[in-house]
N, CA and C atoms as a LAMMPS dump frame, in Angstrom:
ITEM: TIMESTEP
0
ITEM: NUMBER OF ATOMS
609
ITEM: BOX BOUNDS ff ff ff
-5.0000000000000000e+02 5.0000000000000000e+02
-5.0000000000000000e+02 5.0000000000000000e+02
-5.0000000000000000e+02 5.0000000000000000e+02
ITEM: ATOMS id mol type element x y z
1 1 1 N -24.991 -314.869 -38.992
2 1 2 C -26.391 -314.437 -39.046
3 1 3 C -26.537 -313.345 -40.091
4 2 1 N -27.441 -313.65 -41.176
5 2 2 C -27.793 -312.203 -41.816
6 2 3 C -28.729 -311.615 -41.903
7 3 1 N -28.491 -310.276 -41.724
8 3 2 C -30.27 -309.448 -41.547
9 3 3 C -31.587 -309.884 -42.383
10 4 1 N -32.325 -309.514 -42.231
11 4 2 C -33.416 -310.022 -42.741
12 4 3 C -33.746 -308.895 -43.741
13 5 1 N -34.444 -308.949 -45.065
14 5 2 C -34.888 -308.286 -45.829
15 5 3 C -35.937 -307.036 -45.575
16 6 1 N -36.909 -307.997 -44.645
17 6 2 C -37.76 -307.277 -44.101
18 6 3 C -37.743 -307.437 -42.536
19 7 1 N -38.184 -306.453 -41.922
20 7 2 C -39.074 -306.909 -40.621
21 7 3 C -40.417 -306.165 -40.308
22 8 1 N -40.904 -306.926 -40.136
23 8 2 C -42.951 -306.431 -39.534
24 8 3 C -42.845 -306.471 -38.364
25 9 1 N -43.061 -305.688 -37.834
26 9 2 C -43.584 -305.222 -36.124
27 9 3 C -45.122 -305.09 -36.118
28 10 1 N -45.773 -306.288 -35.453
29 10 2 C -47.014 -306.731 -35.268
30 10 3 C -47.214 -305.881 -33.838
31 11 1 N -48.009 -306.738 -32.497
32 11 2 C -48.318 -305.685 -31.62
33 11 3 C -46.714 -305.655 -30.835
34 12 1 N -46.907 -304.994 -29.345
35 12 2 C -45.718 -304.948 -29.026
36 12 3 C -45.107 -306.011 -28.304
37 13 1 N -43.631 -306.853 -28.983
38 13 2 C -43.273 -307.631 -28.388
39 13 3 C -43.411 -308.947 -29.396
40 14 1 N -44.182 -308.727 -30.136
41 14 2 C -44.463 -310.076 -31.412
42 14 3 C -43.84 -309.126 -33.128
43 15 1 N -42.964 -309.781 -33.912
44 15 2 C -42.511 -309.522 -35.234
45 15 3 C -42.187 -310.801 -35.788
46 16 1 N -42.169 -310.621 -37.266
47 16 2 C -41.457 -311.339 -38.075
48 16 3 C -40.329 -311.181 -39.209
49 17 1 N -39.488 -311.831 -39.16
50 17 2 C -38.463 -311.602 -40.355
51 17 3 C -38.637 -311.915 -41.572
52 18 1 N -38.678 -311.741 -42.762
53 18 2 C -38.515 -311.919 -43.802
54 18 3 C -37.399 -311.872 -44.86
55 19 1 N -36.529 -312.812 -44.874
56 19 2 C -35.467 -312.993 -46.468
57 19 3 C -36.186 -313.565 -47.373
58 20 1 N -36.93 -312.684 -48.456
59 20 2 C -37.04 -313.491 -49.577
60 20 3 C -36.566 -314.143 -50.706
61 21 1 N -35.566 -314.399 -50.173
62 21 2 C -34.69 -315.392 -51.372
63 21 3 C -33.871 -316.075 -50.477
64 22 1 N -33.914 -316.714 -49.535
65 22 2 C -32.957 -317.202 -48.65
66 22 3 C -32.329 -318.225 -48.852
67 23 1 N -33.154 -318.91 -50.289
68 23 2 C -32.614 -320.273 -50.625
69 23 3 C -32.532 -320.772 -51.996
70 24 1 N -31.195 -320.633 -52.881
71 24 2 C -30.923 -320.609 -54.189
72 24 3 C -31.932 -322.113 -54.509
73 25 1 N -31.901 -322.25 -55.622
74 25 2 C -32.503 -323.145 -56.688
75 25 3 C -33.788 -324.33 -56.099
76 26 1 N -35.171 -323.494 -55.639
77 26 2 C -35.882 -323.678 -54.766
78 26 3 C -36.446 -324.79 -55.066
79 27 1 N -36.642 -324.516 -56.79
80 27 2 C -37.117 -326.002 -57.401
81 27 3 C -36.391 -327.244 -57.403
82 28 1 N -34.96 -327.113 -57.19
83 28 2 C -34.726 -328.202 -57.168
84 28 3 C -34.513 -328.672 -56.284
85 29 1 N -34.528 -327.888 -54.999
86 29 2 C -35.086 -328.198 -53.676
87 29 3 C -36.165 -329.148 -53.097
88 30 1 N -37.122 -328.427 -53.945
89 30 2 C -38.684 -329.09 -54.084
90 30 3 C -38.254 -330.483 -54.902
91 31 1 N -38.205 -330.753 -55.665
92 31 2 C -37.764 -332.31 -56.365
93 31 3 C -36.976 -332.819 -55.259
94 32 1 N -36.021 -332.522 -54.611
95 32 2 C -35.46 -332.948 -53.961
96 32 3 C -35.936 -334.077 -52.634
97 33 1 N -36.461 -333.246 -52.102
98 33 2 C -37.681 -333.321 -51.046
99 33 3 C -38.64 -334.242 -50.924
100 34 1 N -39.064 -333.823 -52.402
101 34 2 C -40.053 -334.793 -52.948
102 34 3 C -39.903 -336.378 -53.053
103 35 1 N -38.4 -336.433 -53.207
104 35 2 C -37.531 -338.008 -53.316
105 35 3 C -37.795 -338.07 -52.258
106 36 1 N -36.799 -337.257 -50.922
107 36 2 C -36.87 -337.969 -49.779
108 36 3 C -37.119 -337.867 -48.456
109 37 1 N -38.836 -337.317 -49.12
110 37 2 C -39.82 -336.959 -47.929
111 37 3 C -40.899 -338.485 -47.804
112 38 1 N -41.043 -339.246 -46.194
113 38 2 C -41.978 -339.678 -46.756
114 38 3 C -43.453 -339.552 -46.399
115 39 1 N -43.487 -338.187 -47.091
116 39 2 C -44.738 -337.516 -46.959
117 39 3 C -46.132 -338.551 -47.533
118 40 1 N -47.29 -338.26 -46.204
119 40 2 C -48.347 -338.981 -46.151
120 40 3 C -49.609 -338.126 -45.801
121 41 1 N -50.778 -338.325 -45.704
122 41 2 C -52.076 -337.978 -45.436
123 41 3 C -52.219 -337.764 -43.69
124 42 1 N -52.877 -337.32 -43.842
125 42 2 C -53.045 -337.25 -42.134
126 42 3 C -54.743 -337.374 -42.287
127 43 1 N -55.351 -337.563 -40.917
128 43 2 C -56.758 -337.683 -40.754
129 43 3 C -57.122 -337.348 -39.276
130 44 1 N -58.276 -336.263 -39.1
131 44 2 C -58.259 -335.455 -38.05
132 44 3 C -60.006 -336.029 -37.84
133 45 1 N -60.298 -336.038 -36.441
134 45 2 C -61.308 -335.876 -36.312
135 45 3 C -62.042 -335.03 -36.212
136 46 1 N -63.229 -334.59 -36.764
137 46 2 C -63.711 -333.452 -36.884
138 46 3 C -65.392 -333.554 -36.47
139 47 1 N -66.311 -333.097 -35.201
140 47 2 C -67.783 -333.101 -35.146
141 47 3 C -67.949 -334.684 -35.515
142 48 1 N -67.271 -335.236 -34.672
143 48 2 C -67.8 -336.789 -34.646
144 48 3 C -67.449 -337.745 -35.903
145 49 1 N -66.914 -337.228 -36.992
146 49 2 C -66.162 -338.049 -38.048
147 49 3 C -64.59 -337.733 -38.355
148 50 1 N -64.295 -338.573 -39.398
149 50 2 C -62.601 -338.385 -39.861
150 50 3 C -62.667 -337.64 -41.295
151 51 1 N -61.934 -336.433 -41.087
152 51 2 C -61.415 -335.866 -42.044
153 51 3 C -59.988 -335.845 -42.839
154 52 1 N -59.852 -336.43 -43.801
155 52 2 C -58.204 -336.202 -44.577
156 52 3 C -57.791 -334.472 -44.747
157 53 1 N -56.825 -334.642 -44.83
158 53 2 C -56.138 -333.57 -44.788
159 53 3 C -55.999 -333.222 -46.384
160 54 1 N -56.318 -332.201 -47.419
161 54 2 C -55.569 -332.472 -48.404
162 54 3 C -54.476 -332.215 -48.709
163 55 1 N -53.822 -331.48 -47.629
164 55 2 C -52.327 -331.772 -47.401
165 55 3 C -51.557 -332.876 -47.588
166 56 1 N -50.108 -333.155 -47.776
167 56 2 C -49.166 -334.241 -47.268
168 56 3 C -48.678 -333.907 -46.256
169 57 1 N -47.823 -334.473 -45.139
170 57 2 C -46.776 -333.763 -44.177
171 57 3 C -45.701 -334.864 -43.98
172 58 1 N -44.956 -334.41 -43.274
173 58 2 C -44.219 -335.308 -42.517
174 58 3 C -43.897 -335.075 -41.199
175 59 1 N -43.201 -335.367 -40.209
176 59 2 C -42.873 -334.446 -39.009
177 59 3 C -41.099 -335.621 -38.746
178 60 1 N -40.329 -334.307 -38.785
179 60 2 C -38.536 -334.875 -38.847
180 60 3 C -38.045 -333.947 -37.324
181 61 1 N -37.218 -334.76 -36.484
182 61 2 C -36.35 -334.265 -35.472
183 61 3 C -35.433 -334.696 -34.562
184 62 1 N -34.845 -334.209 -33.64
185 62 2 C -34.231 -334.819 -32.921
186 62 3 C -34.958 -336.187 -32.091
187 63 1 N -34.444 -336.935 -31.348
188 63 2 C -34.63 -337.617 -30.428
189 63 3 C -35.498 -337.067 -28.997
190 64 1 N -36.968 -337.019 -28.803
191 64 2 C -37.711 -336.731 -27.854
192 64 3 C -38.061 -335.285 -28.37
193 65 1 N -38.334 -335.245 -29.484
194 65 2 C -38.981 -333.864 -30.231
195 65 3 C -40.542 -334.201 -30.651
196 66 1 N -41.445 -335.101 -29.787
197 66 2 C -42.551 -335.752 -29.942
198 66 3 C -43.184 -334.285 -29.991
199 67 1 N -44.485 -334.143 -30.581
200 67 2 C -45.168 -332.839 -30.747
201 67 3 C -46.945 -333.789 -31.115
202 68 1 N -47.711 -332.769 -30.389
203 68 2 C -49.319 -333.349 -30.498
204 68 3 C -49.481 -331.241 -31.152
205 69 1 N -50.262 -332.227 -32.441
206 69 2 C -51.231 -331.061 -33.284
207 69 3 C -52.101 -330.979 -33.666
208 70 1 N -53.348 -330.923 -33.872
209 70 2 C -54.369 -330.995 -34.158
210 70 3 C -55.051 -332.621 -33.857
211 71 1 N -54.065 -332.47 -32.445
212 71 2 C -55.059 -333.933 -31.912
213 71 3 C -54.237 -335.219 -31.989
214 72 1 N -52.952 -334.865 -32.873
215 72 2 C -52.386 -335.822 -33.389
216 72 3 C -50.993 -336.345 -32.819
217 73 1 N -50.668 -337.565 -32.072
218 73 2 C -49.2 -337.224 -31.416
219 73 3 C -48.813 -337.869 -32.914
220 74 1 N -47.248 -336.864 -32.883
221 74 2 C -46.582 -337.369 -33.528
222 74 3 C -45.012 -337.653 -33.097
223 75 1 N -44.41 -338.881 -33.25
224 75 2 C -43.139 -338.914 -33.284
225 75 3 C -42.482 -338.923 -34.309
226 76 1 N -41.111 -338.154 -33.808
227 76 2 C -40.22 -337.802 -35.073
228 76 3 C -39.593 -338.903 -35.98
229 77 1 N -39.604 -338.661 -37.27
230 77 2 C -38.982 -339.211 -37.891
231 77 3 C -37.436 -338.779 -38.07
232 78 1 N -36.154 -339.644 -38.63
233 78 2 C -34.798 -338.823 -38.753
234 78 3 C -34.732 -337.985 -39.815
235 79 1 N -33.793 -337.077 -39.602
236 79 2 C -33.198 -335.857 -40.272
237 79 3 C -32.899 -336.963 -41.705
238 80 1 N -33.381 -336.122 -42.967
239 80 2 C -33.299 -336.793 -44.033
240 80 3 C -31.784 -335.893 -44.518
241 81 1 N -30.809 -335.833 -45.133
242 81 2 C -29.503 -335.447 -45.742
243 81 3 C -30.202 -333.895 -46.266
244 82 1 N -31.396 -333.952 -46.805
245 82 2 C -31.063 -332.247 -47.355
246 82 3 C -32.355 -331.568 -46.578
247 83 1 N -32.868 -332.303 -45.505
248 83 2 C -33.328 -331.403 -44.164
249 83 3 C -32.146 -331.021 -43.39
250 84 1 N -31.569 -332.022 -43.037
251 84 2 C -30.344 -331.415 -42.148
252 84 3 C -29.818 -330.328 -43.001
253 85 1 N -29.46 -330.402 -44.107
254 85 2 C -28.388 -329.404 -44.701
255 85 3 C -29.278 -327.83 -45.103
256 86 1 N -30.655 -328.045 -44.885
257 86 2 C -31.19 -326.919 -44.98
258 86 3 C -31.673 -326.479 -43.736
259 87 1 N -31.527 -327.097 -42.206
260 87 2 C -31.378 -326.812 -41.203
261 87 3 C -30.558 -325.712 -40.717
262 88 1 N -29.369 -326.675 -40.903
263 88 2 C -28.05 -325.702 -40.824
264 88 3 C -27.753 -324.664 -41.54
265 89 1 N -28.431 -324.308 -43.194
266 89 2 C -28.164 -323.34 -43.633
267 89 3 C -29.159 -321.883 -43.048
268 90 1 N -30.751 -322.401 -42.373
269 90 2 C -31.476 -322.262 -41.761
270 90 3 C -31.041 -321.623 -40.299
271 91 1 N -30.31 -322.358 -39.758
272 91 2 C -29.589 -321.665 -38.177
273 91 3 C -28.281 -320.668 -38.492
274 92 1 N -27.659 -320.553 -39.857
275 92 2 C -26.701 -319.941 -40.065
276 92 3 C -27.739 -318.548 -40.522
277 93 1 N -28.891 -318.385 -40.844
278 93 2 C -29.023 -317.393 -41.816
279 93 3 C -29.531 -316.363 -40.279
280 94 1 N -30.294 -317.416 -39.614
281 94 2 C -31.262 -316.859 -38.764
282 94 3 C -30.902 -316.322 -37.263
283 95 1 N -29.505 -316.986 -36.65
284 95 2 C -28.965 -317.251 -35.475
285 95 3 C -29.782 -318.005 -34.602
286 96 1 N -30.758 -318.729 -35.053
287 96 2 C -31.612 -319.082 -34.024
288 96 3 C -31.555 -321.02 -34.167
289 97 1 N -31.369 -321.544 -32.868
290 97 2 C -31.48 -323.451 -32.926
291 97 3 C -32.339 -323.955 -32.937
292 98 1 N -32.481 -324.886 -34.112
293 98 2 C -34.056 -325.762 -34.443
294 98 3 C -33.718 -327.034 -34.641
295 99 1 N -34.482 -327.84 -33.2
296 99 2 C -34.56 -329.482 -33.589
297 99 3 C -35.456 -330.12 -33.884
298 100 1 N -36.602 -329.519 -34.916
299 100 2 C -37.636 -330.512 -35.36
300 100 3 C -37.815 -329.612 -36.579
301 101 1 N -38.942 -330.454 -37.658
302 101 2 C -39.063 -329.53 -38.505
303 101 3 C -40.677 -330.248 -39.243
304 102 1 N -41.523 -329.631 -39.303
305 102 2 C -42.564 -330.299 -39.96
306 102 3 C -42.838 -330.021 -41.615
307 103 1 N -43.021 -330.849 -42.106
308 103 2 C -43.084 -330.566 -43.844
309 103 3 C -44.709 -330.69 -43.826
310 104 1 N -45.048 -329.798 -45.015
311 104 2 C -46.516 -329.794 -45.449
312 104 3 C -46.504 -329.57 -47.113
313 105 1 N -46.739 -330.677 -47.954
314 105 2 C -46.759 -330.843 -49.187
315 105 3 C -48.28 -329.691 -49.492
316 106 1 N -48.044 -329.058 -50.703
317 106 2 C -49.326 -328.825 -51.277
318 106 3 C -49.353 -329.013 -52.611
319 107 1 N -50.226 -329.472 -53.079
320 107 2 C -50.04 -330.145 -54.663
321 107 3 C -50.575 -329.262 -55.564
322 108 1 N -51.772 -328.413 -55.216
323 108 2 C -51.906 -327.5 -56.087
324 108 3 C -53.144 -326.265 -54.724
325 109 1 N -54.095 -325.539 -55.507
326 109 2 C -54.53 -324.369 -54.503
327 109 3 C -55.609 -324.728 -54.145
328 110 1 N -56.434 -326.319 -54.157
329 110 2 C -57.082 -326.911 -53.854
330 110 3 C -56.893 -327.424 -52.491
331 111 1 N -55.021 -327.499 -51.865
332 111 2 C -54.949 -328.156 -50.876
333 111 3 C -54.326 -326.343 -49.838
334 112 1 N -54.621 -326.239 -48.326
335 112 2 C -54.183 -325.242 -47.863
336 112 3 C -54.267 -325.169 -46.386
337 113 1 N -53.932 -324.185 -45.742
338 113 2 C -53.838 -324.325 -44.173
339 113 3 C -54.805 -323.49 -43.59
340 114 1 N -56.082 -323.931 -42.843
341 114 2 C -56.272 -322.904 -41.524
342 114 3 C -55.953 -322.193 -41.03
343 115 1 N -56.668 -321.544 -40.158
344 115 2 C -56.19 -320.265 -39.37
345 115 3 C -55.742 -321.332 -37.74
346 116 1 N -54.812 -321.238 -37.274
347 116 2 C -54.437 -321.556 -36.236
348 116 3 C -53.019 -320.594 -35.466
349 117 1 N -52.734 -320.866 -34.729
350 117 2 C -51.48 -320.302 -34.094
351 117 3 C -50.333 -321.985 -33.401
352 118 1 N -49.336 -321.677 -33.345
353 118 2 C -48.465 -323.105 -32.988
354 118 3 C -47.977 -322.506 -31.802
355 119 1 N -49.088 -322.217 -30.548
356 119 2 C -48.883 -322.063 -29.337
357 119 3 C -48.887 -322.832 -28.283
358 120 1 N -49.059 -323.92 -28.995
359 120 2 C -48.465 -325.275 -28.031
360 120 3 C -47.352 -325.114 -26.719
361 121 1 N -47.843 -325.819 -25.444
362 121 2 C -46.773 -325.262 -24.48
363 121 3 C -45.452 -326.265 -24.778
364 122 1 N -44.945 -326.871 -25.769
365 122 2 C -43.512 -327.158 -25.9
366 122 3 C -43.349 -326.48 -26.778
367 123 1 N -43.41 -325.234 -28.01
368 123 2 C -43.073 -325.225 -28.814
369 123 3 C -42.211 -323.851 -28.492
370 124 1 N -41.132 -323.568 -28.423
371 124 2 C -39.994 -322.681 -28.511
372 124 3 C -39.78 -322.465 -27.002
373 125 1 N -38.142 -321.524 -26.39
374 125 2 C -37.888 -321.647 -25.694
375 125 3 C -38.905 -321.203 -23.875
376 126 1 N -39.332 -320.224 -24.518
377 126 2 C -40.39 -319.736 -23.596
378 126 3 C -41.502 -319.329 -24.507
379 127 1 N -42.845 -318.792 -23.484
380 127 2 C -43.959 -318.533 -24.084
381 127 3 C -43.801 -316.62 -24.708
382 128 1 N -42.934 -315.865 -24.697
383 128 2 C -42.407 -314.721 -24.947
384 128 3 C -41.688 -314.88 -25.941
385 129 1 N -41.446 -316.542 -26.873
386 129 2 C -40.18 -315.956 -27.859
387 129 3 C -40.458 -317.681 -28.169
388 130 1 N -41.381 -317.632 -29.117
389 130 2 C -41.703 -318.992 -29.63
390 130 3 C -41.356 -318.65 -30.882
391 131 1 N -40.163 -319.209 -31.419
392 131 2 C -39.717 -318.693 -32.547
393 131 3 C -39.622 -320.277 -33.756
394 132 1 N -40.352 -319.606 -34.947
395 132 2 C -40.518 -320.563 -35.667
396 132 3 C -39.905 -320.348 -37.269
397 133 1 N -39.183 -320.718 -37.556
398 133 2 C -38.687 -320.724 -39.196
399 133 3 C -40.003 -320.969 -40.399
400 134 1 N -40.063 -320.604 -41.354
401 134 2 C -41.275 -321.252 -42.143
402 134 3 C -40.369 -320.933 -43.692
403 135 1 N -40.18 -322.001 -44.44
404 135 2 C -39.259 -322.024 -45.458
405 135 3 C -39.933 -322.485 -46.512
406 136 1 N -40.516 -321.657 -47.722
407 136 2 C -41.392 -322.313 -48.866
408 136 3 C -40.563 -322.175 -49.944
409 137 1 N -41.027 -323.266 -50.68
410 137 2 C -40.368 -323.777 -51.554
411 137 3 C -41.207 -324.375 -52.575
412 138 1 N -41.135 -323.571 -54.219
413 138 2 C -41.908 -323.424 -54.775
414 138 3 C -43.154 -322.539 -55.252
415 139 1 N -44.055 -323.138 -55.317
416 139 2 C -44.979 -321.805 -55.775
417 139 3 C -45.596 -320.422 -55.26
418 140 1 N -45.379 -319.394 -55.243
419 140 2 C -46.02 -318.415 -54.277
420 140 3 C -46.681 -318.99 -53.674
421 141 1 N -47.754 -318.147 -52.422
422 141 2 C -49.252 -318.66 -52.162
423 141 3 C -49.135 -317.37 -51.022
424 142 1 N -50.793 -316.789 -50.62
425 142 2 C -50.5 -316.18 -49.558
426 142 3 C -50.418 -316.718 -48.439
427 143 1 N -49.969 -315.669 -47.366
428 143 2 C -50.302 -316.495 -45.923
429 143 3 C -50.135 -314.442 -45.189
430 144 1 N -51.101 -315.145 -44.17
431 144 2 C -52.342 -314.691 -43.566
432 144 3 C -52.077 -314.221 -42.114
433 145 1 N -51.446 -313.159 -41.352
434 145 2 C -51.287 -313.2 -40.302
435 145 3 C -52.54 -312.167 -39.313
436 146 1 N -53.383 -312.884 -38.559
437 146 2 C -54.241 -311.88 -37.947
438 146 3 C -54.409 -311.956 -36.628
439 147 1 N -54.739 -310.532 -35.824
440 147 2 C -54.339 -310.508 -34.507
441 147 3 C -55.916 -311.341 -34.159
442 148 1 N -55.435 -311.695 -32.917
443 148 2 C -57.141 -312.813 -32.208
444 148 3 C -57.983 -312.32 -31.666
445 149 1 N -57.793 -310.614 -31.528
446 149 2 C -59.308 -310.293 -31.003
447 149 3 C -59.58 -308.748 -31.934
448 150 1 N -58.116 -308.009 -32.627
449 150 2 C -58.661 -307.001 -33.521
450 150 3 C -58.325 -307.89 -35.117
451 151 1 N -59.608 -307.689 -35.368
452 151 2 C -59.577 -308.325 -36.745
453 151 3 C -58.72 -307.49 -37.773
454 152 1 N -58.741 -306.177 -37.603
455 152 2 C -58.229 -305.19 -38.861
456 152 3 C -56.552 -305.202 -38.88
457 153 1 N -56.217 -306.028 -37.781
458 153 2 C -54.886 -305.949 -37.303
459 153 3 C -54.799 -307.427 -38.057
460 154 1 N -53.812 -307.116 -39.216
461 154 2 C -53.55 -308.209 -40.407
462 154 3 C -52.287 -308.127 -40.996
463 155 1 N -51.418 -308.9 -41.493
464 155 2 C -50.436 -308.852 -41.803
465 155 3 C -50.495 -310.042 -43.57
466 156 1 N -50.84 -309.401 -44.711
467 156 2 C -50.192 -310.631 -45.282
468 156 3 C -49.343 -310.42 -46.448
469 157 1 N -48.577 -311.832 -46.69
470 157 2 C -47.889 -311.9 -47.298
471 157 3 C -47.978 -313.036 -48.638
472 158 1 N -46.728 -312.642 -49.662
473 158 2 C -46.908 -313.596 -50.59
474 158 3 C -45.555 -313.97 -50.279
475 159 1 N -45.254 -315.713 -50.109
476 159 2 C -43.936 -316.281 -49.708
477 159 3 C -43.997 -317.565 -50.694
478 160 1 N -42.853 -318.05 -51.002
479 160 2 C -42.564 -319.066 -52.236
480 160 3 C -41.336 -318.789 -52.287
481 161 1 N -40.502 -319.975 -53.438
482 161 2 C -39.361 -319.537 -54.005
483 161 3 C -38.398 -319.536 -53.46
484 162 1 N -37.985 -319.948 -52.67
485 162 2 C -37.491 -319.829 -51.395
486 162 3 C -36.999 -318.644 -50.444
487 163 1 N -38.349 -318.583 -50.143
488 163 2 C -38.744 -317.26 -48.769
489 163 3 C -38.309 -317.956 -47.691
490 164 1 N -38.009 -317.037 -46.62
491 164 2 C -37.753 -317.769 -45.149
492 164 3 C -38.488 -316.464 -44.243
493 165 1 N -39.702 -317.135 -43.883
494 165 2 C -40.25 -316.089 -42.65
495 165 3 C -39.606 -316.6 -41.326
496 166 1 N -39.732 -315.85 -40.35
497 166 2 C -39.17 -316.421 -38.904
498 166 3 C -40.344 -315.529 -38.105
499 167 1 N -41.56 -316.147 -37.493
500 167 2 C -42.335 -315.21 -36.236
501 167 3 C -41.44 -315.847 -35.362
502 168 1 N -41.295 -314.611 -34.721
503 168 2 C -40.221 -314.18 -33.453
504 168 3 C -41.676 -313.478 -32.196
505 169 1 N -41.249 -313.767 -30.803
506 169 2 C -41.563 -313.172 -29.506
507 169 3 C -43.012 -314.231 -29.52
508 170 1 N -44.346 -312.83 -29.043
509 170 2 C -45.197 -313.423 -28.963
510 170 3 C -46.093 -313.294 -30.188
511 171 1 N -45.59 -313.673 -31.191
512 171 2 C -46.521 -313.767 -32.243
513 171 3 C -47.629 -314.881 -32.364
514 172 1 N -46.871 -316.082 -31.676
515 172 2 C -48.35 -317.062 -31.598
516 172 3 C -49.097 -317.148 -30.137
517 173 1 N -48.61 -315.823 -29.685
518 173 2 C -50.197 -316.128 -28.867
519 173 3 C -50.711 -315.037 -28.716
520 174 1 N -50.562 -314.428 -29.426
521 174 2 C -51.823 -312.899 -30.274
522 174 3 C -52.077 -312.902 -31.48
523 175 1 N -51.226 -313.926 -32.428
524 175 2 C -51.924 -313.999 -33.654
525 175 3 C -52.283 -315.23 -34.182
526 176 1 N -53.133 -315.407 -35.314
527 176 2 C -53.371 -316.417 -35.831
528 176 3 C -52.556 -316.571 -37.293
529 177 1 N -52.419 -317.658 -37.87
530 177 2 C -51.976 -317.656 -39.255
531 177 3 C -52.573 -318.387 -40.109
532 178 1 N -52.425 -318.464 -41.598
533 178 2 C -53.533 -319.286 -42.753
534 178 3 C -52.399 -318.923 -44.013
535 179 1 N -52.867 -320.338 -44.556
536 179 2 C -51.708 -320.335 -46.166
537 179 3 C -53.671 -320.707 -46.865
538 180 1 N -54.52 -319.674 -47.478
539 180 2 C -55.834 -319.744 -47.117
540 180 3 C -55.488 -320.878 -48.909
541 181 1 N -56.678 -321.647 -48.729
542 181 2 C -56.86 -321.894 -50.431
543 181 3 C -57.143 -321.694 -51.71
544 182 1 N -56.892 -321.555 -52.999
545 182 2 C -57.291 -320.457 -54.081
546 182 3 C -57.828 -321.174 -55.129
547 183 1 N -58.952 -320.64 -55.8
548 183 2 C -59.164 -321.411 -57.396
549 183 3 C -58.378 -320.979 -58.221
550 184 1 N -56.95 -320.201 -58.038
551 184 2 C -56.576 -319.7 -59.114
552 184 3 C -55.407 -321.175 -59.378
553 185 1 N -55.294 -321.469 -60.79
554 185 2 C -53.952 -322.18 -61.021
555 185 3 C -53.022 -322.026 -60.872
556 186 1 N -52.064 -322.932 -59.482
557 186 2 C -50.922 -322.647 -59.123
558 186 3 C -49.981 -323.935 -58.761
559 187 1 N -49.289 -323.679 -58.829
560 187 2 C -48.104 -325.118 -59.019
561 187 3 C -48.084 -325.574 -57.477
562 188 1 N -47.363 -326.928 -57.395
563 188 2 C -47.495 -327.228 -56.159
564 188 3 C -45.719 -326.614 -55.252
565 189 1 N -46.173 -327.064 -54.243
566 189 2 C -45.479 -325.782 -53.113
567 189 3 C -45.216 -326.515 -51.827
568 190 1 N -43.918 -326.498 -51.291
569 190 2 C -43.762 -327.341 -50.007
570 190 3 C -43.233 -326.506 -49.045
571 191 1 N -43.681 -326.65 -47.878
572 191 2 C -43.306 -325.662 -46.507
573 191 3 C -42.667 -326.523 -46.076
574 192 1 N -41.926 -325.575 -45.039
575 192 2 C -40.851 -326.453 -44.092
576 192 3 C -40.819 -325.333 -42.843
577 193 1 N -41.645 -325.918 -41.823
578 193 2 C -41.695 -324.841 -40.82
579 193 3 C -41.023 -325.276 -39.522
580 194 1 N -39.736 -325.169 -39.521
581 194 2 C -38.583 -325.509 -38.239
582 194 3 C -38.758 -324.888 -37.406
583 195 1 N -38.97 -325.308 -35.819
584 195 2 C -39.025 -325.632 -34.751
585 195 3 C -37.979 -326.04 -33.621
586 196 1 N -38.522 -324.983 -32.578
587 196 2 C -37.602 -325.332 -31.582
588 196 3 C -38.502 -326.064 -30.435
589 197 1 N -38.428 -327.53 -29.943
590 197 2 C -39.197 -328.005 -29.064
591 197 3 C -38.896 -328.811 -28.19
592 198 1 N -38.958 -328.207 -26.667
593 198 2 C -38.979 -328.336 -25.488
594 198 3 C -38.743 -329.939 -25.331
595 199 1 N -37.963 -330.477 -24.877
596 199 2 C -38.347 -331.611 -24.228
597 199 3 C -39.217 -331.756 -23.004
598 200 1 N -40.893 -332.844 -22.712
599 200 2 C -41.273 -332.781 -21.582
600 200 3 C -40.375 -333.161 -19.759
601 201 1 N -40.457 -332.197 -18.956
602 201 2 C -40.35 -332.474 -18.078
603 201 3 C -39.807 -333.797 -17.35
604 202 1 N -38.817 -333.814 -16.463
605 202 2 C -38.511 -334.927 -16.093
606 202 3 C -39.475 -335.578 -15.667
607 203 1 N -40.48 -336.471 -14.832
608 203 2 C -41.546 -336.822 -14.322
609 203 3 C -40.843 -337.362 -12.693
């Protein structure tokens, strides 16, 4: 496990880690990925119609790592050769075990993420320590951390290049997060936000 570059202490009991460089030759990471992701569109319903995403994603994991997000079940696809190997370099940096991992392509600052939180009740081991990896790769961009009922309580950051944030405790269920969208010209940029998720209940 190696320390983290940074750490932010949000309210009490919710932080995040930050290594910003956690992952040598990011671009060719990103090409990499790009081969053998097979990243697609998604379409959400939104006020009675279908909206595309201008995102890509994918969603990769173990066996019964099924996850519903924005409405959407998804089942996992398999560990592609340089997800796994950035998994594992991922659980070596962080000490922490992740069996799913969702990819989100962005092609340029036209495409970007909402404000949401990934407080889903399978997502990490308990609701006190939902711990999530977020690994970008490629172009800066900000992202956006704000508490859900004091607005001035904000956290942001610029991550790319290969950054590795980790929100640790209860960060997603007092805060929200956003990778917001920009008119400024910026290259395209792929997240990789690994996950630890619950299998449901025996029945």
């Amino acid at each position: 496990m190696a320390a983290p570059g940074e750490r932010h202490d949000l309210c009490p009991g919710a932080w995040v880690d930050l290594w910003p460089r956690a992952i040598a030759g990011h671009e060719a990471w990103l090409e990499r990925l790009r081969g053998e992701l097979p990243l697609g569109t998604e379409t959400y319903r939104i006020a009675g119609r279908e909206v595309s995403a201008a995102r890509l994603v994918s969603w990769h994991g173990d066996p019964g790592t099924d996850y519903v997000y924005s409405g959407v079940f998804h089942t996992p696809l398999p560990w592609t050769p340089g997800l796994a190997e950035l998994r594992a370099a991922i659980e070596a940096t962080t000490g922490l075990g992740f069996n799913s991992v969702l990819a989100n392509y962005y092609g340029d600052g036209a495409a970007g993420m909402g404000w949401h939180a990934d407080a889903e009740p399978e997502v990490g081991p308990s609701v006190d320590d939902r711990w999530i990896a977020s690994l970008s790769l490629g172009a800066p961009r900000r992202f956006v951390l704000r508490h859900r009922r004091r607005r001035d309580d904000q956290l942001e950051l610029t991550l790319g290049e290969g950054a590795l944030l980790v929100m640790r405790g209860t960060t997603q269920t007092h805060y929200r997060h956003a990778a917001p969208r920009t008119a400024r010209a910026v290259g395209p940029r792929l997240n990789l936000t690994f996950r630890h998720i619950r299998p449901p209940p025996p029945p």
